[in-house]
C-alpha positions in Angstrom: -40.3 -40.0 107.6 -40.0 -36.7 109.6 -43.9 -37.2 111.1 -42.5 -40.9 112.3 -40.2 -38.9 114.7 -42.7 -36.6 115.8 -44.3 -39.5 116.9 -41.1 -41.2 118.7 -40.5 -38.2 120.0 -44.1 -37.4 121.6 -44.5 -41.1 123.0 -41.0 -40.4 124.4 -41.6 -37.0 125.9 -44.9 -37.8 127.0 -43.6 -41.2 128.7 -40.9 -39.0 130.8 -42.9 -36.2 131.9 -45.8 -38.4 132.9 -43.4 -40.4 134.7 -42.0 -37.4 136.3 -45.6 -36.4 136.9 -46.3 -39.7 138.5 -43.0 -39.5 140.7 -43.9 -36.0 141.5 -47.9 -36.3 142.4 -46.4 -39.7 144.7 -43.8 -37.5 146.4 -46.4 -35.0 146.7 -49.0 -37.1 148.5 -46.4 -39.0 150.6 -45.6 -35.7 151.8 -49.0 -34.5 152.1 -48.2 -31.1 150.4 -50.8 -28.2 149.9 -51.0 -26.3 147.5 -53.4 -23.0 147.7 -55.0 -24.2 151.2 -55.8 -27.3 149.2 -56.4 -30.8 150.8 -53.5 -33.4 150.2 -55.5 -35.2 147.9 -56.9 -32.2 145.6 -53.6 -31.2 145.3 -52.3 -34.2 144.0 -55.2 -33.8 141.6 -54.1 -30.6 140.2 -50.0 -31.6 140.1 -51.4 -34.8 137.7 -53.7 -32.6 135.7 -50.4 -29.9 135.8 -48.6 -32.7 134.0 -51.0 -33.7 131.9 -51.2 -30.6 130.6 -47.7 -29.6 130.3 -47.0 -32.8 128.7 -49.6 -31.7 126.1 -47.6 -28.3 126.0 -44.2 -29.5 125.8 -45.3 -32.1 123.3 -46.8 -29.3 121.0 -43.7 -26.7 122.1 -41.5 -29.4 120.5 -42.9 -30.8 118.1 -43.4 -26.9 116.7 -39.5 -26.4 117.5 -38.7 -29.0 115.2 -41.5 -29.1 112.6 -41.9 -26.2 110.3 -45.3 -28.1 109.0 -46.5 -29.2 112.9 -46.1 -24.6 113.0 -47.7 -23.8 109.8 -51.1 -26.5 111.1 -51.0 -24.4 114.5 -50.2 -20.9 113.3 -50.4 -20.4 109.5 -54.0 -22.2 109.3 -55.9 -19.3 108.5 -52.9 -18.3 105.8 -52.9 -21.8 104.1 -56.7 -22.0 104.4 -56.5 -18.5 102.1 -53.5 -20.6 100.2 -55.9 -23.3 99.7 -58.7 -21.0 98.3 -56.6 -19.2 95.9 -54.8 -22.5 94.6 -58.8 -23.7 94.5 -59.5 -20.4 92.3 -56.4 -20.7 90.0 -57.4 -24.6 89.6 -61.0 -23.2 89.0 -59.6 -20.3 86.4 -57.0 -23.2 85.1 -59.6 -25.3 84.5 -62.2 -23.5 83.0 -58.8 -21.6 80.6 -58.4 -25.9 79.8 -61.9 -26.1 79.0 -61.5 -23.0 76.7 -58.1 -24.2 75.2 -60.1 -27.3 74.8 -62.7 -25.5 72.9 -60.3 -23.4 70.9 -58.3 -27.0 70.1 -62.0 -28.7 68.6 -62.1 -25.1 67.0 -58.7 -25.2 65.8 -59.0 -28.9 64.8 -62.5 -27.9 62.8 -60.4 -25.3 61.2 -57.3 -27.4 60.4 -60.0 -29.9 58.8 -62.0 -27.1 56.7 -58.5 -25.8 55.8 -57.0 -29.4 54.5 -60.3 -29.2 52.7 -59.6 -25.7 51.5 -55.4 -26.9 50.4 -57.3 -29.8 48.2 -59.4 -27.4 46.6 -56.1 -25.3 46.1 -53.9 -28.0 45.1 -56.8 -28.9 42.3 -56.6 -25.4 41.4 -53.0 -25.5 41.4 -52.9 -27.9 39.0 -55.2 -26.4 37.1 -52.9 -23.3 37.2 -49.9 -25.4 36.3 -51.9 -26.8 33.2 -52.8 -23.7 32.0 -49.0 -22.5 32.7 -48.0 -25.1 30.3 -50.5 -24.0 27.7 -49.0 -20.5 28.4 -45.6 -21.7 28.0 -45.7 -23.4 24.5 -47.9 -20.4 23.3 -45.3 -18.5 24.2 -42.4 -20.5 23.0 -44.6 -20.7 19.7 -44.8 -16.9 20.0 -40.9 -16.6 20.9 -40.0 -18.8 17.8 -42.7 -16.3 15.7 -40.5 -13.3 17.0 -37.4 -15.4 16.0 -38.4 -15.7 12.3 -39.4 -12.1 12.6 -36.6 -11.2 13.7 -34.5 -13.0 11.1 -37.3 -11.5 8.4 -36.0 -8.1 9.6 -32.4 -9.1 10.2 -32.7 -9.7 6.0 -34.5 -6.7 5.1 -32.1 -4.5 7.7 -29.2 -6.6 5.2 -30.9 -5.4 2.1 -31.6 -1.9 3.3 -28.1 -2.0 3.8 -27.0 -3.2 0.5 -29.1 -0.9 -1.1 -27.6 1.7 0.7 -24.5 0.3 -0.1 -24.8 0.2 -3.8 -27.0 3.8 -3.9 -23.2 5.0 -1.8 -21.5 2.8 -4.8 -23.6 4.4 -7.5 -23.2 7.9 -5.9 -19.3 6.9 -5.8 -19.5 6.2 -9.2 -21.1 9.3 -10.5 -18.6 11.3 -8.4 -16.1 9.0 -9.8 -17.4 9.8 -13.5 -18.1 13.5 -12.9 -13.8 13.3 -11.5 -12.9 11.5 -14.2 -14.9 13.8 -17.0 -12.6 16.7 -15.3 -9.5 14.5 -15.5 -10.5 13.9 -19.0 -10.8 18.0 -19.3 -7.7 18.2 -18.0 -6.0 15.7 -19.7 -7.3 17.1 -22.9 -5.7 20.3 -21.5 -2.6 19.0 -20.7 -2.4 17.1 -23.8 -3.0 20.2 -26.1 0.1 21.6 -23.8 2.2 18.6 -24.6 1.3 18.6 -27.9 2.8 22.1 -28.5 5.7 21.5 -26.1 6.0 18.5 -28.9 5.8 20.8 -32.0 8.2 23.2 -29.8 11.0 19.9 -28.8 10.2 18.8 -32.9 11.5 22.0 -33.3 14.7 21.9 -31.4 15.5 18.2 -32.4 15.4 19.9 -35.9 18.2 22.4 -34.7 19.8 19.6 -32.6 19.7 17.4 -36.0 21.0 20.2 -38.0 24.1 20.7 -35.0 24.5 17.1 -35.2 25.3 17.2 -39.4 28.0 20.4 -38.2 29.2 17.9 -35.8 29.6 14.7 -38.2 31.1 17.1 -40.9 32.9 18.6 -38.0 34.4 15.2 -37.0 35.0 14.3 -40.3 37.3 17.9 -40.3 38.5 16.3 -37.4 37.5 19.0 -34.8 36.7 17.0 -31.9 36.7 18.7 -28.2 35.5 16.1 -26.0 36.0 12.6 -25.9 33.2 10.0 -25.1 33.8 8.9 -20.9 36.2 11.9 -20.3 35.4 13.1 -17.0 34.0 16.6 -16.9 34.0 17.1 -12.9 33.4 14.9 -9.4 32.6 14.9 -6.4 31.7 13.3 -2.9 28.1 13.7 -2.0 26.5 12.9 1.4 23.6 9.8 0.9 20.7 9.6 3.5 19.6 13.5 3.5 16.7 14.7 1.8 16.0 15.5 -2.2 16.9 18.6 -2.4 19.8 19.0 -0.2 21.1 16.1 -3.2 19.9 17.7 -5.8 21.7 20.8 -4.6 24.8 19.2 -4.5 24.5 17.5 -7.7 23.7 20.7 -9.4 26.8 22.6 -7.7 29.2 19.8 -9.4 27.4 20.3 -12.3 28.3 24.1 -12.1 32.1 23.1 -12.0 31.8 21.4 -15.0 30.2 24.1 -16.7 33.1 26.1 -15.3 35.9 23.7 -16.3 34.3 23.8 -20.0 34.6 27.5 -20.1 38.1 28.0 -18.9 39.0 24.8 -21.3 37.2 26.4 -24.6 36.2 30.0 -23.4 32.8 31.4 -22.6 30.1 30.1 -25.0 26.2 29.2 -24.0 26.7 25.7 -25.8 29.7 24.8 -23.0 27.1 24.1 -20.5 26.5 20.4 -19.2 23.2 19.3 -20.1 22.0 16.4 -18.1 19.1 13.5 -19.2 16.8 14.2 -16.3 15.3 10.7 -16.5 18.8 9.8 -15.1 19.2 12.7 -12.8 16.1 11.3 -10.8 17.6 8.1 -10.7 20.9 9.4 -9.0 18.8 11.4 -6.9 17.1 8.4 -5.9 20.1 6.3 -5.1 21.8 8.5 -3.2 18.9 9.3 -1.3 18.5 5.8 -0.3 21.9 5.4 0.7 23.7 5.7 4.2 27.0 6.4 3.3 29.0 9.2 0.9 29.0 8.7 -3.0 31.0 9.7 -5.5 29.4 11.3 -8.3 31.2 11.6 -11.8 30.1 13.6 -14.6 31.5 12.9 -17.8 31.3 13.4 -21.4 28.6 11.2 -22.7 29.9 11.4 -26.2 32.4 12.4 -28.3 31.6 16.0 -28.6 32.5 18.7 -31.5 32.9 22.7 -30.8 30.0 24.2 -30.3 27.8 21.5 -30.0 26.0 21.4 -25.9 27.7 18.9 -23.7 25.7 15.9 -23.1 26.8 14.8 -19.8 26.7 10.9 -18.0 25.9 10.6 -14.5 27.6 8.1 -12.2 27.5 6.9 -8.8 30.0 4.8 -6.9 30.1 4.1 -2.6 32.8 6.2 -1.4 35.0 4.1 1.4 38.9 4.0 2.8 40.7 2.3 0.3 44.6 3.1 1.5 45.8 4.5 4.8 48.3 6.8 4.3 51.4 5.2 4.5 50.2 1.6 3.7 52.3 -0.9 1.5 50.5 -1.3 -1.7 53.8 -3.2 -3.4 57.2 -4.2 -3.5 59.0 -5.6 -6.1 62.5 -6.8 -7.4 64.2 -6.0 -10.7 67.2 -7.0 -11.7 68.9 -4.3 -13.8 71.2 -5.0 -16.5 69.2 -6.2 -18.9 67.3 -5.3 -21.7 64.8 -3.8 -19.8 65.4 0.4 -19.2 65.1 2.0 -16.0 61.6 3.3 -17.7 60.7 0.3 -18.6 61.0 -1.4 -15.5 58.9 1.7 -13.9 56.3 1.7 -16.3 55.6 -1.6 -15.2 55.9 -1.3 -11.3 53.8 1.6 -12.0 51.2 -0.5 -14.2 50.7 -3.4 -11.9 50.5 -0.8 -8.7 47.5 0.7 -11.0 46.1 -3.1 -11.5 45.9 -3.4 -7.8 44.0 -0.3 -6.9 41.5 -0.4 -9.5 41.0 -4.6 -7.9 40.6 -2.7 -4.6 38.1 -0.2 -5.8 39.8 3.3 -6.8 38.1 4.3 -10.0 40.6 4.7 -12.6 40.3 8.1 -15.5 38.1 5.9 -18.8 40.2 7.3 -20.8 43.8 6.4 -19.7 42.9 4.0 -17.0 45.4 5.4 -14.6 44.6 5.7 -11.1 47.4 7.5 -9.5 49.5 10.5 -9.8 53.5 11.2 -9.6 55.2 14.6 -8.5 57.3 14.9 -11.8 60.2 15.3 -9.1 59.7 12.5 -7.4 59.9 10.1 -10.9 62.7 11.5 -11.8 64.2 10.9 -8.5 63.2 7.3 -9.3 64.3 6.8 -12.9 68.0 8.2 -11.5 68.0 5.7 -8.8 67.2 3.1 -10.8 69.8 4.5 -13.4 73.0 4.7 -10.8 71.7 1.1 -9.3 73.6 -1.9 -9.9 72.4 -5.9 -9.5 69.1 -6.3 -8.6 67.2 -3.6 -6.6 63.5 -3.4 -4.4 60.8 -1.2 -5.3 58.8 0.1 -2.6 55.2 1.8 -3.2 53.4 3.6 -0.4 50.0 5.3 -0.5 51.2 8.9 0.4 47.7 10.6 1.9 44.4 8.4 2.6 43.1 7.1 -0.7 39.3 6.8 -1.3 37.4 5.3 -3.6 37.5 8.7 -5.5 41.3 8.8 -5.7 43.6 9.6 -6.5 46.2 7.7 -5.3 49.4 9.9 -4.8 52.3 7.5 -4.1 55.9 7.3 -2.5 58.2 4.6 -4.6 61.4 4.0 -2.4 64.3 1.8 -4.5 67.1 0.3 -2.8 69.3 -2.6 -3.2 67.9 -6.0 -2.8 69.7 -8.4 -0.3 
């Protein structure tokens, strides 16, 4: 498109100037100009060959002005001529490297066909391989299941070794078992020669103790009896849920003030002391050891009992708790006086069934009168006048006068007045 311009624009250039040229060269001759000393008609000549030639000049001025390509064909020839030789070279060098890369391809291609040759050969080898993998495999699952059974084979004899191990360490057990229980046997023997003579010595006693016993028959017979069977000989509250010997201790200081209470009763004699059945001092050991709160502990004659004769004692036990505050209302009770019934009478009676109640409520009542409480000798005669210089029907009134425990005893306060 742009070299279609250049030619518009030549044919249009070249028409004006050589118009102008043709007006100019007419003028000229018209005029008869010289130039130079010239003739008319020579000088015409040169103003027509002037124009040629600048039309020629103009034309190329221009067409360079506007036409980078119209410059580089009048100036840069030599350039695109050395252009042209190098592009010629590099297509030379470019052709001869695709002439090479050619080669190398038919090369590479020769290789690519001698190396799918070379993967078949491999892939036969492969399987091959894998073949003899699988061989390899179920000899060695064959040899896996042979180390299994081995295994197991030792497992069994590891299990034996260790049983017999086992019963060597039983049979060693035993021996040191036998060889323990040939000197337990020794000292058994020992121990029963010891017995054996403490049982010759005790045969001995009980003779003595058999002999006392015929003074004591004939004694009782004679009718010189000092102790009666259940009397109470001394108590005491003991503290449960402390060790053995802290028990024991107290057991054996109550003990001691029965020991005492029989020598001020009978005077001092060896034979006064309380003898206990140790087969039932353990077992009051062992109850009040196991229990949490106080016990009362009572030691009384087990027997009837003749002078001189040791004092076989009973051991007993009972919880110790609150029974009566002091001050509570344990009864009251009308009479009507007048009657038959004395004032003692009628105070026996309150007295007894007062006595009734406690023991129902747990004070432990003396075996051998039963009585659980105890009167100021005062205070029941205070009563028996009362109930004397009373008229009608009157209101007995018993009180528990301190805190009564299960020990006892209980000390009371009888009020009488007249009923309403």
């Amino acid at each position: 498109m742009e070299g279609i311009y250049l030619i518009l624009v030549m044919i249009v250039t070249g028409g004006a100037i050589a118009f102008i040229g043709d007006k100019l060269g007419t003028k000229v001759g018209k005029k008869r100009l010289s130039i130079f000393g010239l003739r008319p008609r020579h000088t015409s000549m040169i103003v027509t060959v002037l124009t040629g030639s600048l039309i020629t000049a103009l034309s190329i001025g221009f067409m360079a002005l506007i036409s980078q390509n119209v410059r580089t064909a009048l100036f840069g020839m030599d350039e695109l001529r050395a252009t042209m030789n190098a592009t010629i070279a590099e297509l030379d060098a470019t052709t001869e490297n695709l002439f090479k890369a050619q080669t190398e391809f038919e090369q590479a291609n020769e290789n690519l066909r001698a190396s799918k040759i070379e993967i078949a050969a491999l892939k036969d080898e492969q399987e091959t391989l894998r073949n003899e993998q699988e061989e390899l495999r179920a000899e060695s699952d064959r040899l896996k299941a042979g180390n299994q059974q081995l295994e197991s084979t030792n497992a069994e004899l590891t299990a034996q070794n260790e049983n017999l191990s086992g019963t060597n360490a039983a049979l060693e057990s035993d021996n040191k078992k036998l060889a323990d229980f040939n000197v337990t046997l020794t000292a058994d023997n020992e121990r029963l020669t010891t017995d054996n003579d403490k049982l010759n010595a005790d045969n001995t006693e009980l003779e003595q103790r058999n002999q006392r016993l015929r003074e004591g028959i004939i004694a009782i017979r004679e009718g010189d009896i000092t102790l009666r069977a259940g009397e109470v000989l001394a108590s005491g509250i003991i503290r449960g849920g402390r060790n053995g010997d802290e028990i024991s201790a107290d057991i054996q200081s109550i003990a001691d003030r029965a020991t005492q209470s029989l020598i001020e009763r009978f005077g001092g004699n060896e034979d006064n002391s309380v003898w206990i059945y140790q087969p039932e001092l353990q077992r009051v050991l062992g109850e009040i050891e196991s229990s949490e709160r106080d016990m009362v502990l009572r030691i009384s004659a087990a027997g009837n009992l003749v002078r001189g004769e040791p004092v076989r004692a009973k051991l007993e036990v009972y919880p110790n708790h609150q029974i009566f505050r002091k001050g509570e209302q344990i009864l009251v009770k009308t009479y009507k006086l007048g009657g038959d019934d004395a004032p003692e009478l009628i105070l026996q009676d309150f007295l007894t069934e007062i006595n009734s109640i406690a023991v129902d409520k747990g004070v432990l009542s003396d075996p051998l009168t039963g009585s659980v409480g105890r009167m100021e000798g005062t205070q029941l005669y205070e009563v028996l006048d009362a109930l004397i210089d009373a008229k009608g029907t009157v209101e007995l009134t018993a009180t528990a006068r301190d805190e009564t425990y299960s020990q006892g005893p209980l000390r009371l306060n009888i009020k009488v007045k007249a009923a309403t």
